[in-house]
N, C-alpha and C positions, 0 to 999 in steps of 0.2 A: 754306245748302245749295243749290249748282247744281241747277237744273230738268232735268226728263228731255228730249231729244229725239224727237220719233216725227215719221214721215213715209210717207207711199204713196207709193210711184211702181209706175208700169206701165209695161211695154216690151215690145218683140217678142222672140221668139229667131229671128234670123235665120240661126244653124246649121240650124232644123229645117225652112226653108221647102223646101215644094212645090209646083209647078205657080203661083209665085209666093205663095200664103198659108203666112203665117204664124201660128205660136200665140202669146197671148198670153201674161204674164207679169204679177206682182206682185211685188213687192218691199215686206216692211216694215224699217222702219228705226227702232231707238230704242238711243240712247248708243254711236253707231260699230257696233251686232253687226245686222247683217241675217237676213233669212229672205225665203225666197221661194217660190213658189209659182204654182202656174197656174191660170191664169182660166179653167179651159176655155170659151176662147171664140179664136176665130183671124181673121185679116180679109190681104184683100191687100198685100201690103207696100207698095204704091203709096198704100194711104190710109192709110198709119201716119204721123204727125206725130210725129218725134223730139223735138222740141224741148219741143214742149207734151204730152207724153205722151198723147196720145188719138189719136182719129179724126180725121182732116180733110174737109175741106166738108160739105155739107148733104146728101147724099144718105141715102134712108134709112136705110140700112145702116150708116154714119156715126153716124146719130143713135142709133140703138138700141143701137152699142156703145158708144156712151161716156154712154147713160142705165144701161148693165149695170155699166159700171166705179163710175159714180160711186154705185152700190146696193150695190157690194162695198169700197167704200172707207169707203163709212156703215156699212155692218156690222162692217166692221174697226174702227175706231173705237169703234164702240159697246162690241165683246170688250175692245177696251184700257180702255177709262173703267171698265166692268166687273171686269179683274183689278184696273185701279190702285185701287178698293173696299176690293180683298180682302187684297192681297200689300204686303210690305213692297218689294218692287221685282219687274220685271216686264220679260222679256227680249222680244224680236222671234219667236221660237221660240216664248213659249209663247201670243203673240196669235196668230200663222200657227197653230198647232196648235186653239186655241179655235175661233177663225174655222172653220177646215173642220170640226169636232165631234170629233177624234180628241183633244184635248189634253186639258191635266190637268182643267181645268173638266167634264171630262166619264169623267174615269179615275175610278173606285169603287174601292175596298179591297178587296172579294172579288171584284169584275172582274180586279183585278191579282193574287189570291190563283189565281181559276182560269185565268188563264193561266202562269202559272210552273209550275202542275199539268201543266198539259196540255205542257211543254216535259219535265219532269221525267219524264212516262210515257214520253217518246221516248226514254228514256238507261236506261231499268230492261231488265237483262239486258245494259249494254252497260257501259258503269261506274257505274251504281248499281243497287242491288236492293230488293225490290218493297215490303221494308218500309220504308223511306226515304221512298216514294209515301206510304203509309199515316198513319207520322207524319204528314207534309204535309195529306193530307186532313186528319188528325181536329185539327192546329190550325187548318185554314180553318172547320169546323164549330164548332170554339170560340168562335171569333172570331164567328164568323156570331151561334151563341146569344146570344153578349155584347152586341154590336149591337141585338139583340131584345130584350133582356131590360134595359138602359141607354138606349137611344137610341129602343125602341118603333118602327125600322125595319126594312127588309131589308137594307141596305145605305148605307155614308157615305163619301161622298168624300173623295179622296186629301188635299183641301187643306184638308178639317176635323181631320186628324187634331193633336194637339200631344201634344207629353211625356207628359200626364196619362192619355191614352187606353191609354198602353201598362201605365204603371202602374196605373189602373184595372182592366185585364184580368188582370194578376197578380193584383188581390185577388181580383177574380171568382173566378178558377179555385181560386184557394184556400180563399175563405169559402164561395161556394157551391156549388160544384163540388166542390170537397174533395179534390184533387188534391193528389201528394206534390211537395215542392219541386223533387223530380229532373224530375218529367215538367211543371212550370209554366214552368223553365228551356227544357227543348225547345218548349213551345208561344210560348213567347214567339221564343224564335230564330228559331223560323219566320216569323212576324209581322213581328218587325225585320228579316229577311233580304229578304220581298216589298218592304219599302219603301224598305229600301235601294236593292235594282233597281231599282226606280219612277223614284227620284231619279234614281239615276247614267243613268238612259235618256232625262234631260227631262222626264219624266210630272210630279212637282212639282219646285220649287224648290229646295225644301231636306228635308234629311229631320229628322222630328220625336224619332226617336226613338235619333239619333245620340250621344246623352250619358246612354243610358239601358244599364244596367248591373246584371245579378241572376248570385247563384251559384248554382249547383245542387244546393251543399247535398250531394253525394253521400254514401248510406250506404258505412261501410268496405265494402271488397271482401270476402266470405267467400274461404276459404280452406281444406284440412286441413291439419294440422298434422301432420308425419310420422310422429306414434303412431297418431292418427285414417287414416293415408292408409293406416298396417299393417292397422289394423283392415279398414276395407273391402277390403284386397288379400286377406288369411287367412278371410274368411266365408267362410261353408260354404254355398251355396245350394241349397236342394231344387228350386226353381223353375229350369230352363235358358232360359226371358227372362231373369230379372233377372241370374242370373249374366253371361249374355252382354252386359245394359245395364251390370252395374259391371264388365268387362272392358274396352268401351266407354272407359266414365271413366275407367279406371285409364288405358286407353292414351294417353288425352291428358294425366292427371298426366304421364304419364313423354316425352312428346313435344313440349306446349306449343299442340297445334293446336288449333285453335277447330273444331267439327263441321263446320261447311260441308268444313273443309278433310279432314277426315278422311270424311267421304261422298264428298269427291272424288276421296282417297284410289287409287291406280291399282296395279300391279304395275310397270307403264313407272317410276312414280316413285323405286322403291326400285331406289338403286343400289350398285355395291362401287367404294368408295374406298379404297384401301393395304389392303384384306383385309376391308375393313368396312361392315355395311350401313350406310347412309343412303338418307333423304328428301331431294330432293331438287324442287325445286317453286315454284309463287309462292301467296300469298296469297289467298283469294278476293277479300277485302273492297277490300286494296288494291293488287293485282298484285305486292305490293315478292314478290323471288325470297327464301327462306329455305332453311336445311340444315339435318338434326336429325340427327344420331347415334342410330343405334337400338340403345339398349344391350339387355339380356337380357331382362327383363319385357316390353316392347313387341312384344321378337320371338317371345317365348312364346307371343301372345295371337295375333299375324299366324298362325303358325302354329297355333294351335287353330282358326281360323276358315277356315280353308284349303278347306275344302268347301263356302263361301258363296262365294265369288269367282265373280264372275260380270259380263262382258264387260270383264274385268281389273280391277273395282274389288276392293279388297282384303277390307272385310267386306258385298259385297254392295249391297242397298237397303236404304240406310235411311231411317225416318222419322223428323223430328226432334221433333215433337208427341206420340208414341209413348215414344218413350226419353224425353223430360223427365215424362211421366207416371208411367214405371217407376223413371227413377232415385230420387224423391221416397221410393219402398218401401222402395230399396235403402239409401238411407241410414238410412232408420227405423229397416231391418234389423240394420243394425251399430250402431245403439245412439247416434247422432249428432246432437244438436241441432240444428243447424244449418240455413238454407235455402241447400241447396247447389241450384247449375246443374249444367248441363254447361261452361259460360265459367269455373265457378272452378277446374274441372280448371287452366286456363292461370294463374290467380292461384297454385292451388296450387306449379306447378312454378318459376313464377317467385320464391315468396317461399323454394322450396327450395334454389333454384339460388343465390342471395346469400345465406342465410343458411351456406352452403358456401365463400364467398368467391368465387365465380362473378362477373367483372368485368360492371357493369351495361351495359357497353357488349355485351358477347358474349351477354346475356338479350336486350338487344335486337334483335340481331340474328336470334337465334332467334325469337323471339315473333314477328317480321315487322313491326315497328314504322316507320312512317317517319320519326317524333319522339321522341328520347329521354326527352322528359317522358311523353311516354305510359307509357313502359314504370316512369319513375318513381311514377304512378302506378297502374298495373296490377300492381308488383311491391313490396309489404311490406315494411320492415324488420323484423324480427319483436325481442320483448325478447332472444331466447338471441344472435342476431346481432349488436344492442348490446352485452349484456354480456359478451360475446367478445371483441369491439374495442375496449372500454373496459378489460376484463383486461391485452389485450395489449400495451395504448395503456400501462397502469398501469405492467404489469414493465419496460417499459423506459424509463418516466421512474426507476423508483427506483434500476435497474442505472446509466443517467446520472446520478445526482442522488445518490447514496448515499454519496457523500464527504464531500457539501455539508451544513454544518450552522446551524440558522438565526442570526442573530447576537442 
C-alpha cells in the first residue's frame, strides 16, 4: 500500500496586495487534492521569500511571522496525525476544515439536525408547508432522546456515527417509544437525509448510513366503497354542521382534491369548457396544474353552499381540525366502520375511477400526481375490478380457443 503525501506550504496572494502588503496564505497538500486557506496574518511583499516560503531576514517582524507560521503548521499537523487516528483515509479539506474548528471533527448530529431546520423554516410557505417543519423537528427530538437515553450524552459526533446507530434507533423508536412502522420509517428518513447533506457538503467522509434501508410497512389506504359512499350521500342529518362536513367529503369523493385544495377552492377557478363546468388549478402540495370535471353532485353541493362564499372562496373558511373532528360523527352516523379522513375521500374517487375502467394514466392526472406510482399506490384495485378483467380476459380467450381441443 503507497503512503499518503501531506505537505504545508505558505505563500502570499499577490492579486490582493495593498500599499505594498500582502496577506498571507496556506496551502495543505496530501495525495495531489489541496486546500487552502488563510493565515490571517499579512507582511510586506518585500520581505516574502518565495523560494523558502517564509520571512526573510532578521528583523523583528520577520521573526514573529515565521515563529506564527511555524505554530500553524504544528497545529496542522497535529489535526492531520489526529484524523489519520480516526479515518480510514483523510483529504486536505478535511485537516483545513479541522485546523480552523469548522470541520467534521467538530460537526455534531443534532448541530447538523438544527441547521437543516433552520434552512427548512426559510422554504415553509414557499414550497414546503409547516407540517414537513414539524416532522423534522419531532425526528431531531427523537434522535436527541436516543442519544440520552443509549450514549448517556447531549450530543455525538458526525464521525462516530456507523450503520448500527441508525438501526439502533429504529429499534428504539419501536421498542420503546412504541411508534408505528409508518411514522419510524419517516423518523429514520429524516436522520438519514441530515447525514446524507453532512456528507455530500464535506462535513464527514463518508456516510454511514448509505446501505441502510427500512419500509414503512404502510397500512392499506381506506377507502368507501360505492354502497358505503350512497350511504353517506342519502343520510339524513338533523345537525346542519355535520351535513355541511359530509357535503364537504362527498365533494371531494366526487372531485379527487385533497382539503387544502378545496379551502383554496375560489370562484376564479371554476371555469366553462365546451358548455361545462371545470376546476381548473394547481395543486397545493405540489404546484403540478390539475382539471376536474364537475359533474352533478359536486355542483349540487357549490350551489347549496352559495351563501358561504366569501372573498370568492367557494365554501367560505374553513377549518381543517374542525371538519376531521366532525367528520369522524359523520361516518359513525351512517353506520361505517371504518377510520375514514378527509384524504380517503381522494383514495375513494381514485379506487372508483378504475374500478370504472378509467385509464390510470387519466387518475393521474387528475389526482395531481407528479409520479405515476404514487397514483399506483394511492389508487386500489379493488376485487369487483379484477373480477371484471379476468371475466373479460375469460370470454375472449374461450371465443379464441373454442375450436381448440386438447390432444
Amino acid at each position: 500500500m503507497s503512503r499518503s503525501t501531506f505537505s504545508v506550504l505558505f505563500y502570499v496572494n499577490r492579486g490582493k496586495e495593498k500599499n505594498g502588503v500582502v496577506p498571507v496564505m496556506g496551502r495543505v497538500t496530501i495525495n495531489c487534492t489541496q486546500s487552502q486557506f488563510s493565515c490571517k496574518k499579512s507582511i510586506p511583499l518585500a520581505l516574502w521569500d518565495a523560494k523558502g516560503n517564509c520571512a526573510k531576514g532578521r528583523s523583528k517582524e520577520a521573526l514573529q511571522l515565521n515563529r506564527d507560521l511555524d505554530n500553524i503548521k504544528a497545529q496542522i499537523i497535529k489535526h492531520y496525525q489526529h484524523l489519520c487516528d480516526r479515518e480510514a483515509f483523510v483529504t486536505a479539506e478535511m485537516v483545513r476544515n479541522s485546523y480552523q474548528g469548522f470541520g467534521s471533527e467538530y460537526e455534531t448530529l443534532l448541530n447538523a439536525f438544527d441547521k437543516d431546520i433552520a434552512s427548512l423554516k426559510k422554504r415553509v410557505g414557499k414550497d414546503r408547508v409547516i407540517s414537513t417543519l414539524w416532522a423534522m423537528q419531532l425526528s431531531r427530538k427523537d434522535t436527541a432522546s436516543f442519544i440520552e437515553s443509549h450514549y448517556h450524552r447531549k450530543d455525538i459526533s458526525m464521525l462516530e456515527l456507523t450503520p448500527d446507530f441508525i438501526k439502533d434507533f429504529a429499534a428504539y423508536l419501536s421498542t420503546e417509544r412504541g411508534l408505528a412502522s409508518g411514522t419510524i420509517w419517516q423518523r429514520c428518513m429524516w436522520l438519514k437525509g441530515v447525514v446524507m447533506r453532512a456528507h455530500y457538503n464535506g462535513k464527514i467522509p463518508r456516510n454511514p448510513f448509505a446501505q441502510f434501508h427500512i419500509s414503512p410497512n404502510c397500512k392499506e389506504r381506506e377507502f368507501l366503497t360505492e354502497e358505503e359512499l350512497k350511504q353517506v350521500m342519502t343520510h339524513d342529518f338533523e345537525d346542519a354542521d355535520l351535513a355541511f362536513v359530509r357535503d364537504i367529503f362527498v365533494f371531494i369523493c366526487w372531485t379527487a382534491l385533497a382539503f387544502v385544495d378545496v379551502k383554496n377552492l375560489t370562484t376564479d377557478d371554476i371555469v366553462d369548457i365546451n358548455g361545462d363546468k371545470w376546476i381548473v388549478s394547481h395543486r397545493h402540495k405540489t404546484n403540478v396544474p390539475y382539471q376536474v370535471k364537475l359533474m352533478d353532485v359536486p355542483l349540487q353541493i357549490i350551489e347549496r353552499y352559495k351563501h358561504l362564499q366569501e372573498d370568492k372562496f367557494v365554501f367560505g373558511k374553513l377549518n381543517y381540525w374542525s371538519i376531521c373532528k366532525k367528520l369522524k360523527k359523520v361516518i359513525a352516523a351512517c353506520g361505517i366502520e371504518k377510520q375514514i379522513s378527509l384524504h380517503c375521500g381522494r383514495h375513494s374517487w381514485a379506487t372508483l375511477a378504475l374500478s370504472k375502467g378509467m385509464p390510470i394514466e387519466s387518475v393521474s392526472r387528475v389526482l395531481g400526481h407528479t409520479n405515476i406510482v404514487t397514483t399506483q399506490i394511492y389508487a386500489r384495485i379493488t376485487s369487483q375490478k379484477l373480477n371484471d378483467d379476468l371475466t373479460m380476459l375469460s370470454d375472449k380467450l374461450n371465443a379464441s380457443f373454442s375450436n381448440i381441443k386438447m390432444a
